[in-house]
Structure formats: structure tokens, C-alpha cells
C-alpha positions in Angstrom: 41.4 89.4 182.0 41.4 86.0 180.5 41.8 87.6 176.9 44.6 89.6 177.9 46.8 87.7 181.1 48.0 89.1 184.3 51.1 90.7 185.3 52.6 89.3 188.5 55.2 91.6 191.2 56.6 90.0 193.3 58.3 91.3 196.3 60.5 93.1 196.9 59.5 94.7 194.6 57.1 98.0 194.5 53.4 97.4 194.3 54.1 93.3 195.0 51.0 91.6 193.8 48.9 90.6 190.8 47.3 93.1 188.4 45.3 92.8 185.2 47.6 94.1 182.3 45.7 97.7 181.9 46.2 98.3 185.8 50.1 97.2 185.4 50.3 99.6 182.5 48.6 102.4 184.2 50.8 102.1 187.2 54.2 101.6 184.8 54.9 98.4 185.8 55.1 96.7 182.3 58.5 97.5 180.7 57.8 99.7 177.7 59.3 99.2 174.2 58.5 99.9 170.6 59.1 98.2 167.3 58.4 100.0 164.2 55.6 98.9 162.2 57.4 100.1 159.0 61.0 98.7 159.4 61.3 96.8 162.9 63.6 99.0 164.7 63.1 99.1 168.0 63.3 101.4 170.4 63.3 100.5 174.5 63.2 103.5 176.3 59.9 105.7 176.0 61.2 109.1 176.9 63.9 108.9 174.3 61.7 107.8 172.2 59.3 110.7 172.6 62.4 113.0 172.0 63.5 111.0 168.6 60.0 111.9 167.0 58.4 108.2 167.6 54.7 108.4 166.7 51.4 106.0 166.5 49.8 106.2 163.5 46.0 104.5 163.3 45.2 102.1 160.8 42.1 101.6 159.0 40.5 99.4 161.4 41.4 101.9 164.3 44.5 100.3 165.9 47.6 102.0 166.7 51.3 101.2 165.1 53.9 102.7 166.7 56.4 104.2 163.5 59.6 105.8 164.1 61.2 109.0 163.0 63.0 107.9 159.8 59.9 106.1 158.2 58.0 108.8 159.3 59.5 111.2 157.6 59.9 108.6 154.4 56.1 108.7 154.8 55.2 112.1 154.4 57.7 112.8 151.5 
């Protein structure tokens, strides 16, 4: 946890409290957003992202880059 930080709820809100940042993901409580490794657009809404064709791509050393549809397609022509 001390590599990575906490994420703090606080009430009112749902699931009030203070979790390490993989719990807080798992439980959707760190907003979601994108930027594309290729040409920084960003996208800020995960479902419509899903729809538009966003993918992660791994690199050589294993880590993921999220891209987005028009450099993807750029990519594979």
C-alpha cells in the first residue's frame, strides 16, 4: 500500500471508509478514464469507451496502454 496510496470515502457516501487502491478499483470506487497512449485523447466514460472500440495493447515489458479506436485502426493498416 505504501507504493501505491489509499483511496479515502467518506460519508455519505457508499462504502465510507479507507481502502487500498486495488480494493477501491475492484469495488468501482476510483473514477475511470483513459488517455491514449498513441495520441492523448481521452476518453472518461468506460462503457462508451468499450462500445467505441478502445483497447489495451501490452508493451514489451508487459504493461498495458490503453489505445483508442482511430490509432488503432492507423496501427493495423
Amino acid at each position: 500500500m505504501r507504493d501505491t496510496g489509499w483511496a479515502v470515502r467518506v460519508a455519505p457516501a457508499n462504502f465510507a471508509g479507507v481502502y487500498c487502491l486495488d480494493c477501491a478499483s475492484a469495488l468501482r470506487l476510483v473514477p475511470w478514464w483513459a488517455t491514449c497512449s498513441e495520441c492523448g485523447r481521452a476518453s472518461r466514460d468506460e462503457e462508451e469507451a468499450e462500445r467505441e472500440g478502445w483497447r489495451y495493447l501490452l508493451d514489451s515489458a508487459g504493461e498495458l496502454h490503453p489505445y483508442c479506436p482511430r490509432c488503432l485502426a492507423g496501427a493495423t493498416t
